[in-house]
N, C-alpha and C positions, 0 to 999 in steps of 0.2 A: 504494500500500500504506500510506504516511504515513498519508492519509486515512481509512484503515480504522480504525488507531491512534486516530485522535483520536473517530471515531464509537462507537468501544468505551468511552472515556472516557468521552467524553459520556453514554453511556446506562450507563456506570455510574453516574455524579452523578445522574441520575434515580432510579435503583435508591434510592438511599440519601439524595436529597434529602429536606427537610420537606414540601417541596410533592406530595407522594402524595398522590393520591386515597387518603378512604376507602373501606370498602366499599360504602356506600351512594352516594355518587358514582358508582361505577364502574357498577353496576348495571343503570341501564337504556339506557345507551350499550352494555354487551356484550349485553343481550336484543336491542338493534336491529341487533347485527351478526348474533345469531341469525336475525334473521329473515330476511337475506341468502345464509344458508346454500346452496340449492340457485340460485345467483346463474341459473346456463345456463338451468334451467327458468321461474325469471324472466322471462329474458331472451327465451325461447321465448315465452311466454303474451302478453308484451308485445306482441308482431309483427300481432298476429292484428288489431287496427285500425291500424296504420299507416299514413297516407297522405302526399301530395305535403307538405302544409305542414309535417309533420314534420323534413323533411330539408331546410327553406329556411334556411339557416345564415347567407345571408351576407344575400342580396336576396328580400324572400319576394315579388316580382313579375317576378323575373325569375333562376329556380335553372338552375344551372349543368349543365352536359353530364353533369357528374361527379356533382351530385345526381341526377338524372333516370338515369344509369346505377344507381347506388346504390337507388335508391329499385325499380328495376324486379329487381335481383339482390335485393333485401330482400323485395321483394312474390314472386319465385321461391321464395327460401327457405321462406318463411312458409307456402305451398301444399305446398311440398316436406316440413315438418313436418305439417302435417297429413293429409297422403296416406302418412305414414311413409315416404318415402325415404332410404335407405342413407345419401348423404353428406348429407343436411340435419341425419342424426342424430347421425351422426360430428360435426359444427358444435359440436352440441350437446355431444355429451357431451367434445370436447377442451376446455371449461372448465375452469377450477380451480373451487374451494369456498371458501369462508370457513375458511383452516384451524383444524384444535381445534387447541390448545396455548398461544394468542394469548400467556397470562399467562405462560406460560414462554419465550417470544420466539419464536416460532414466527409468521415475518413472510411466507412463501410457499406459494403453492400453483401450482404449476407447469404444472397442468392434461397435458396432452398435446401435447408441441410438435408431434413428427413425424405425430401423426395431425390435425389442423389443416394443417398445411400439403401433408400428401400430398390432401388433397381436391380434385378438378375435378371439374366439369361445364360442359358446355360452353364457356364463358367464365367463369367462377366459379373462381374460386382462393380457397383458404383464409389467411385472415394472421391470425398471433399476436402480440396484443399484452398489454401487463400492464396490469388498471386497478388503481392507486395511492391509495390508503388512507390518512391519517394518522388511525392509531389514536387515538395520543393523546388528540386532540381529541373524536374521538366517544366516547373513557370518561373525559373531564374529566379529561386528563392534562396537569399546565403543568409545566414546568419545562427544565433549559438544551438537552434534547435532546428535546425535541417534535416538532421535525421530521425527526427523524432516526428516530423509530419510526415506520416506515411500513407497510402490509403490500400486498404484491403479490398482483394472484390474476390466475391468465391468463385470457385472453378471447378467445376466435374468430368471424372475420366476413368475410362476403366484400369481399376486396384493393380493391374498387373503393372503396370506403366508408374516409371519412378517418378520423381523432381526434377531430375537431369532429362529422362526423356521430355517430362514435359515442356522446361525449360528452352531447349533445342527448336524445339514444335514454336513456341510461343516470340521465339528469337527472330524466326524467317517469317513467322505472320507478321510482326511490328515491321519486319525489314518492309516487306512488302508495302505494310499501312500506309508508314510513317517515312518512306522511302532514305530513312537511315538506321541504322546498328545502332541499339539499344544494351550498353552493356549488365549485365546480370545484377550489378550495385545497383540499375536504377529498378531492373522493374524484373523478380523470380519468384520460382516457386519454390518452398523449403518443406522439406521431407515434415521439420515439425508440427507444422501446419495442417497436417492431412491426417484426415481420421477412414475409416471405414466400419460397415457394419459390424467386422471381429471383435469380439468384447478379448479382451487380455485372460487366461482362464484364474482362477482363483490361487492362492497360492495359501502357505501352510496360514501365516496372519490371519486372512479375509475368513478362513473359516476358521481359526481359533476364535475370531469377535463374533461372527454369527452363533457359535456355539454358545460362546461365555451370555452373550445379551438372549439367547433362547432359555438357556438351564436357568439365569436368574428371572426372567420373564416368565418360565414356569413354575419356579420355586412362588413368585409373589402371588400368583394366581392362586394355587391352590391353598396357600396360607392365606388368603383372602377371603377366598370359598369358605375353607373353615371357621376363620374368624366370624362370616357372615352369618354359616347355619347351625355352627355348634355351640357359639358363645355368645347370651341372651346382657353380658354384662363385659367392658374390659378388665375387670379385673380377675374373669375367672379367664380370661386368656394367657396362654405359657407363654415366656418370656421370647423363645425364640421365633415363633409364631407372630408375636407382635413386632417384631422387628422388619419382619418380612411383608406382613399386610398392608394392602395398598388402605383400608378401610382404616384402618387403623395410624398408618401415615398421612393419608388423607387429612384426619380428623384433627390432627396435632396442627399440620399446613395451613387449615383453615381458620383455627380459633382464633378467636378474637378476644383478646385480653382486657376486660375494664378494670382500669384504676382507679385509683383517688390521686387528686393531687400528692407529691410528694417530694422532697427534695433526692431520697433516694432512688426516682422515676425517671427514667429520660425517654419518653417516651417518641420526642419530637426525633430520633437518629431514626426511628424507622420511614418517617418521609424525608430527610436528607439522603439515607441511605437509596430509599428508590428514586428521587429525584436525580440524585447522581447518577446512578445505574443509568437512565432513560439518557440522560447527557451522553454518557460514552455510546451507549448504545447507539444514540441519534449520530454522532461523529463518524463511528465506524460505519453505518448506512451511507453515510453522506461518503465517504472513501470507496466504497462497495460501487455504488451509484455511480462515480463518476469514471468507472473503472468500466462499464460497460458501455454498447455502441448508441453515437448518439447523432442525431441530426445537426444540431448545433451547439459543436464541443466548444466552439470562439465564444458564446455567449455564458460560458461555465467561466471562463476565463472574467468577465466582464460582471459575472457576480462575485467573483471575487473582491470585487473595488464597492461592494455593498458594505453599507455597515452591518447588515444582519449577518453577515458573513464572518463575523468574528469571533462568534459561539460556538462557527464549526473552527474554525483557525486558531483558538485560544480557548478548546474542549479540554487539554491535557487540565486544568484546575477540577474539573471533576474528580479525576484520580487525585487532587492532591485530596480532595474531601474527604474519601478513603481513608485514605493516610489519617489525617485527624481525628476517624473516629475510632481506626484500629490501635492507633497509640494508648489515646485517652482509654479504651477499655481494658487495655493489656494492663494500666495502671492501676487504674481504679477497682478493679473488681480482682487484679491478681494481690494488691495491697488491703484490699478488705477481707480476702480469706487467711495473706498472713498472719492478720492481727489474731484469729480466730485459730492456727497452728504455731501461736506463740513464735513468729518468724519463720516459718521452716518452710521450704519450695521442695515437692518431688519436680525438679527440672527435667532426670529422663521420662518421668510421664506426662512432663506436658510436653514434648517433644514428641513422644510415641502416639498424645493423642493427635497433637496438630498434622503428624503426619497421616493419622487415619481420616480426618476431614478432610485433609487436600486432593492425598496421592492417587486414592482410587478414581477420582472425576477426571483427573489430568489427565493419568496412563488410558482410561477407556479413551478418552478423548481424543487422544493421541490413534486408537486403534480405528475410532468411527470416520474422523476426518480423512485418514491415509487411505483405509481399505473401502472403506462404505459409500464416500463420497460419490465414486465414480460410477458406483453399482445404480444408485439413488436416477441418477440426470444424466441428460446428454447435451449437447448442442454445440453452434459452430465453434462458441468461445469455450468447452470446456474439455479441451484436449486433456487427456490425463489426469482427468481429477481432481483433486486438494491443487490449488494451487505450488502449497509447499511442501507437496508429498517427496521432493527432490531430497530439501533437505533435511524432513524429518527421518529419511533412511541414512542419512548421515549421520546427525547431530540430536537424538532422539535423547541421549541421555542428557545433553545438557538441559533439557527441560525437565526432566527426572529429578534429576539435582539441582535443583534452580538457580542455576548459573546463567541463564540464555537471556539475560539483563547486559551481559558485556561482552556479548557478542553481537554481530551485524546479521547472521545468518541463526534465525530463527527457526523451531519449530513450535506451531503455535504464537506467533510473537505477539500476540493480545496477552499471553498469560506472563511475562515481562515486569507485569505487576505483583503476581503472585512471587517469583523471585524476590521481590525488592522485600517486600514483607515478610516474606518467609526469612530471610537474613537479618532482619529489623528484630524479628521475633527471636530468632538465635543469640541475639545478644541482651534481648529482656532480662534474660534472671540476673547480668549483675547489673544493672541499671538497677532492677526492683529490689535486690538485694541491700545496693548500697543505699537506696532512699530510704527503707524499713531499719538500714541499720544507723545511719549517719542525718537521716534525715537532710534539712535545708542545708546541709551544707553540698551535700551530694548533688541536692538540687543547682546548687550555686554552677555547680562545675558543669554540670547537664546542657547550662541557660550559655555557659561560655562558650560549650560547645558546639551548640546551636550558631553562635554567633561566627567561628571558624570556620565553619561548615559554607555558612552565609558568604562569608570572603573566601573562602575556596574556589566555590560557584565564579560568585566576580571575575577571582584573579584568572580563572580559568579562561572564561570568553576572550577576557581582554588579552591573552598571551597568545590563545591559538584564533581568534576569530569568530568563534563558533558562534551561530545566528540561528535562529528558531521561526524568524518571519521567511515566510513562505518561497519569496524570486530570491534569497540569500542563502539557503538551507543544502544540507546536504546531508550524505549519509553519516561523515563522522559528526554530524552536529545530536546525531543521535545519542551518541554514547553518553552527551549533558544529558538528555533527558531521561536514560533507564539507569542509568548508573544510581547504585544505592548511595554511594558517598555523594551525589548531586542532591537526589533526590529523597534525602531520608529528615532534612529539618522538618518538613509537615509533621511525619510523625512524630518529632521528638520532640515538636508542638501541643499535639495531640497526647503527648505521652505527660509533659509537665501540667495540662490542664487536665491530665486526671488525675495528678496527686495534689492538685491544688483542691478539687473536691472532694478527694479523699481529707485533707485534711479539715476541709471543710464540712464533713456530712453534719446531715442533720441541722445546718444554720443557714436562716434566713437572714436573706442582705434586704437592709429597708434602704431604698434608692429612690430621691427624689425623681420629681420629675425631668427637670433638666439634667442630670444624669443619664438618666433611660430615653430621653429622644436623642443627647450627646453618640449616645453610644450607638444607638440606630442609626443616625442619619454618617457615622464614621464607619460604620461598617457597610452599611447600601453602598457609601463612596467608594469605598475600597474592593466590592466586588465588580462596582461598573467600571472603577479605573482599570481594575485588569484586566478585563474583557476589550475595553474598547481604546484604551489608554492610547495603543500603540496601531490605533486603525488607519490614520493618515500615511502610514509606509505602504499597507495594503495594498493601494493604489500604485498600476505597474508603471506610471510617468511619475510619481515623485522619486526624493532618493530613499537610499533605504538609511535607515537610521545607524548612526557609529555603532562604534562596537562600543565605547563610555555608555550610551543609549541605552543599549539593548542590554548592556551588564547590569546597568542600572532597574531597568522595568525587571528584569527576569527576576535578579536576585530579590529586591522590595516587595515584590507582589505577589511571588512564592511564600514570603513570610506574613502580609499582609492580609492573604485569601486564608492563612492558616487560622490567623487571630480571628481574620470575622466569622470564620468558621464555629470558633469558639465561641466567640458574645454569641450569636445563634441561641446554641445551645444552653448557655449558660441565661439570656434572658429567657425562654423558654420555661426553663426546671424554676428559674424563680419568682415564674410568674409575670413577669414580661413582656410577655411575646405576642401576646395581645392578636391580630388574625393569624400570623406566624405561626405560631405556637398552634392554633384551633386548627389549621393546614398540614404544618407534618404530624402534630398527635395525635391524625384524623387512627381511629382501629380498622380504618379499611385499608392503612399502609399494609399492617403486620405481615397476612397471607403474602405480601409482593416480595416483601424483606427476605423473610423464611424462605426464597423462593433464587434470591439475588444471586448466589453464587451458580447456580444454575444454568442462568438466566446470563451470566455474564460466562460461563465455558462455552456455551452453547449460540450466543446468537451470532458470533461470526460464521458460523457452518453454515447457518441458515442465509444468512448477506450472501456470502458467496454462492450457494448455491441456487441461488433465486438472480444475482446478478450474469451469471455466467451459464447458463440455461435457456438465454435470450433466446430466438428465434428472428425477431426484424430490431430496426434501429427504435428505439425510443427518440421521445423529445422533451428536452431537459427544461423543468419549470422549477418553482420553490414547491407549487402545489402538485403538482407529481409525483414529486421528492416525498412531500408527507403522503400521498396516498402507499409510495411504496415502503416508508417507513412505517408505518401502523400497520400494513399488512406485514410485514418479515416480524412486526416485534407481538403480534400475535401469537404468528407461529410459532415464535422461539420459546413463547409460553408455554404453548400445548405441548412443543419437544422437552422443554424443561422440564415440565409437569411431569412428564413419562419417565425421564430416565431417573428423576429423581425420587421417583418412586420406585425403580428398576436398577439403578445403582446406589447414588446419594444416600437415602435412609437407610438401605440395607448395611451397606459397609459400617455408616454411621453407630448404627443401632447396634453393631455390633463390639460399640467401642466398651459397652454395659456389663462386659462377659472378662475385660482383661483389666476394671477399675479396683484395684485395692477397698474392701467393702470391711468398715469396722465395725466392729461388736462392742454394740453397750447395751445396757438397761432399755426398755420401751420406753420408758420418759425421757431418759438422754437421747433416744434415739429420734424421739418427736422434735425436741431441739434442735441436736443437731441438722434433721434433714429440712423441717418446715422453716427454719431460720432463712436459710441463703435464697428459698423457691419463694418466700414474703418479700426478701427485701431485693433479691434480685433478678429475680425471673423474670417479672415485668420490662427490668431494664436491658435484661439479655434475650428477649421473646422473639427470635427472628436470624439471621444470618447476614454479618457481616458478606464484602466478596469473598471473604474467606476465613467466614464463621468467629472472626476472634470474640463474640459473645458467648455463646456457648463453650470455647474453647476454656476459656475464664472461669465460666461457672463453672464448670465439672472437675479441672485437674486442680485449682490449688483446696477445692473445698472436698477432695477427696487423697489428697498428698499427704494431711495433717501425717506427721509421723508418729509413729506405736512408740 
């Protein structure tokens, strides 16, 4: 998706370079793409003298089995056309055209995939491929993205016949068109391009994941059934039964918790939490979106110089909200059950448990994206599946080990985040350690080092350049942005504002009124300044901002997006927040929450697999855009909803069976258990992107040591 980013730059620097052709230039480079127009019938007329020397590509004294089949399916075809047969015609007409629109970025013409590859005759199979066009070139276009304006038009021929043959073929039709030699840089056909009806056969993966997602798809079934017709109550249900049950999962996902007010409630993180989710969500649509074929790409270009366009361009503050609220609860709820084991952390069990909420959503994730994807769809754009099924046969483990934050070549690079927090989290117990044991002094150090951190960022941009607005960006500018040592102040924002409420519990702050609109009207500022602060670069004719600039917005308004993050929540819980508050503490967040880590592995499969599926060109609007955004994030609901009922809970559920479970007295034991589910269940009722609520509740209030 990175790459998409930087190919939009690019061809906006062309939009608005010097280097334009005139109109006189451009001229009679677009007359000669005119005369390409009806390419297939071209391509027809051509056939009609084709012979052996034609297709001698490699050795012309001695062609290959594979030319000599080629040459005899070409020399079928050719008779098949002129006797007007059915599928020679179909051949024909599943080309694409020269599309109109070129000058408005209108780069594809998609022809007809599925009637190209549904053709047989006898041994004749129909294959789609794209022949590759740099416009540019042929309307005397120079400048930094010349290659990047390309146009695709599909082509159909029989499977026997390579790239090279066709190429050869397509060389002597243009000679003829265009009455010059067209070399292969401007306008071929590449083997990766071309698909055909043969599906790849399954291999041992595809069916280890169709097995693994049947046997647990049938394990939840029939614990379902049981739970439904043999137990009139949950409580006479066995333990491992309930784990399994969709009725039973169901039931937990759905509840809706009422409170009372409380200072130990926070109940507003669950519509922060899904209000963020929907932001990322929304951005990666918007990347998906512009990644598929469009009528008018230059106009995608020209939304960029919008101001609404800087929600999608200045999205990454969603993840930092994450961060603020994964910190704060890593504090707050792992420093309340200290108190309650007299200081003591089981570290490898909260370790053991976080890696049973993570690892198993990833690893299937990893199996459903690579193998499944491509069983799932077809179409012009979706040559081989997963996108990044390349390099998750490479680099699979590093998403395992969530290292794949510092590297370029991702698999899964949405989960980037997961990495970052998951390293955030490996180093909590001695953060939380030294706060429970040193208190504010420890805190002192925490606050300093927040602030290093902050000038790290700085010194960094300013030394190597590194730019995040859009026509200045590049791939190592990424490494600022997933790198943990970049990006770990939110949470270690988010981490001292939960021990400021831990130290806080239970007190109410009495805050005038000009305090409370102070504080409002500095925090609204601070989330508009970041969003839009930096929109005047936007625009592809101003300059882009120094590098002092952009050190400047990036490093302030990472820390400033973390604070107002904080007042949020904090006028909220104390009463505050006045319609704020009545919005995220709505109970009909909770089911979305409980639901979010899901919901956030899962909706990129579903972007891509609805963007690259296409069949014709779209045409790129805002209202488009949200029609195809509410349909995919549907979807990813109903898929969420499935597998987390099919994997998520199960694994989950099973975390019940390896918890250190202590013995005491019935009344110690009512203490102990209904204490932490009063005072913080309410506030844990749902799933971080990667659960650290529950992760909180369960290991330090079940660590206490014997």
């Amino acid at each position: 998706m990175f790459k998409l980013v930087v190919c939009i730059s690019l061809c906006g620097i062309v939009l608005t370079s010097a280097a334009q052709p005139q109109e006189g230039d451009v001229l009679p480079g677009y007359h000669n793409l005119k005369k390409l127009r009806p390419l297939g019938t071209e391509f027809a007329e051509y056939f009609h003298n084709v012979t052996l020397s034609d297709l001698e590509v490699r050795d012309p004294r001695l062609p290959s089995q594979q030319d000599l089949l080629c040459l005899r399916h070409m020399t079928q075809l050719t008779l098949s056309l002129v006797s007007g047969e059915f599928w020679a015609l179909k051949m024909i007409d599943s080309w694409g055209l020269i599309p109109s629109g070129i000058l408005t970025g209108n780069q594809n013409d998609l022809g007809n995939f599925d009637e190209c590859l549904s053709i047989t005759k006898d041994s004749i199979r129909g294959k789609y491929c794209f022949l590759e066009t740099t416009v540019s070139k042929i309307l005397g276009v120079n400048g930094a993205a010349a290659e990047f304006w390309k146009l695709r038009v599909a082509t159909c021929f029989p499977a026997s016949c390579s790239a090279s043959h066709m190429n050869k073929f397509l060389s002597q039709m243009t000679q003829r068109v265009f009455n010059v030699s067209i070399p292969s840089t401007v306008m071929s056909i590449s083997d990766s391009t071309c698909q055909t009806s043969e599906r790849e056969p399954w291999d041992g993966l595809t069916i280890f994941t169709i097995v693994l997602l049947s046997i647990m798809g049938s394990i939840v079934a029939l614990c379902t059934v049981y739970d439904y017709f043999s137990c009139h109550t949950q409580n006479q249900l066995p333990a491992m039964v309930k784990v399994f049950s969709a009725r039973a999962n169901s039931r937990a996902l759905f509840r809706i918790v009422e409170t009372k007010p409380s200072s130990n409630v926070i109940d507003c993180l669950h519509g922060i939490r899904c209000m963020s989710l929907v932001w990322v969500v929304f951005c990666h649509e918007q990347g998906y979106f512009l990644s598929s074929a469009y009528l008018n790409f230059f106009d995608i270009l020209r939304w960029v110089e919008y101001p609404s366009s800087s929600i999608y361009l200045h999205g990454f503050f969603s993840v930092d909200s994450f961060f603020v609220i994964g910190g704060l609860l890593v504090a707050l709820i792992s420093l309340r059950m200290m108190d309650k084991s007299k200081g003591k952390l089981n570290v490898p069990l909260m370790y053991l448990h976080r890696l049973i909420r993570i690892l198993p959503n990833v690893a299937v994730a990893m199996l459903i994206y690579t193998k499944l994807m491509g069983l799932m769809a077809d179409g012009p754009l979706f040559k081989g599946g997963y996108s990044g099924k390349e390099v998750c046969g490479k680099y699979w483990y590093r998403t395992l080990l969530f290292v794949n934050n510092y590297f370029l070549e991702r698999c899964l690079p949405h989960t980037w985040y997961l990495c970052v927090d998951v390293q955030l989290f490996l180093i909590s117990p001695i953060l939380l350690i030294s706060l429970h044991k040193w208190g504010k002094k420890a805190a002192a150090v925490i606050v300093v080092a927040i602030g290093l951190l902050a000038a790290l960022l700085f010194g960094s941009m300013m030394i190597h350049h590194y730019s995040l607005v859009l026509k200045n960006t590049n791939e190592e500018s990424q490494r600022l942005y997933t790198s943990t040592h970049y990006h770990c102040t939110p949470w270690l924002i988010g981490f001292m504002f939960g021990y400021f409420l831990y130290l806080n519990q239970g007190k109410k702050f009495r805050l005038n009124w000009l305090a409370v609109w102070s504080g409002w009207i500095l925090c609204l500022a601070m989330i508009f300044t970041s969003i839009f602060a930096i929109y005047p670069a936007a625009k592809w004719t101003t300059p882009a901002p120094s590098s002092l600039e952009e050190a400047s917005y990036y490093t302030f308004t990472r820390l400033g997006w973390s604070l107002a993050i904080c007042w949020v929540i904090f006028a909220c819980m104390q009463g505050y927040g006045g319609l704020a508050n009545s919005f995220l503490s709505s109970p009909l967040w909770q089911p979305l929450s409980r639901l979010s880590y899901s919901v956030y592995i899962w909706h990129v499969f579903m972007q891509e697999l609805n963007a690259r599926r296409t069949r014709t060109n779209a045409y790129y609007s805002d209202y488009n855009m949200m029609l195809k955004f509410w349909s995919d994030i549907g979807f990813t609901f109903l898929l969420s909803y499935l597998l987390y009922l099919i994997i998520e809970a199960p694994f989950n559920g099973l975390d019940i069976f390896i918890r250190p479970q202590r013995k005491a007295p019935p009344t110690m034991k009512t203490q102990t258990n209904s204490e932490p589910t009063q005072e913080i269940q309410n506030i844990e009722d749902g799933s971080n992107i990667t659960e650290e609520l529950k992760d909180c509740d369960t290991v330090p209030t079940n660590s206490v040591s014997k």
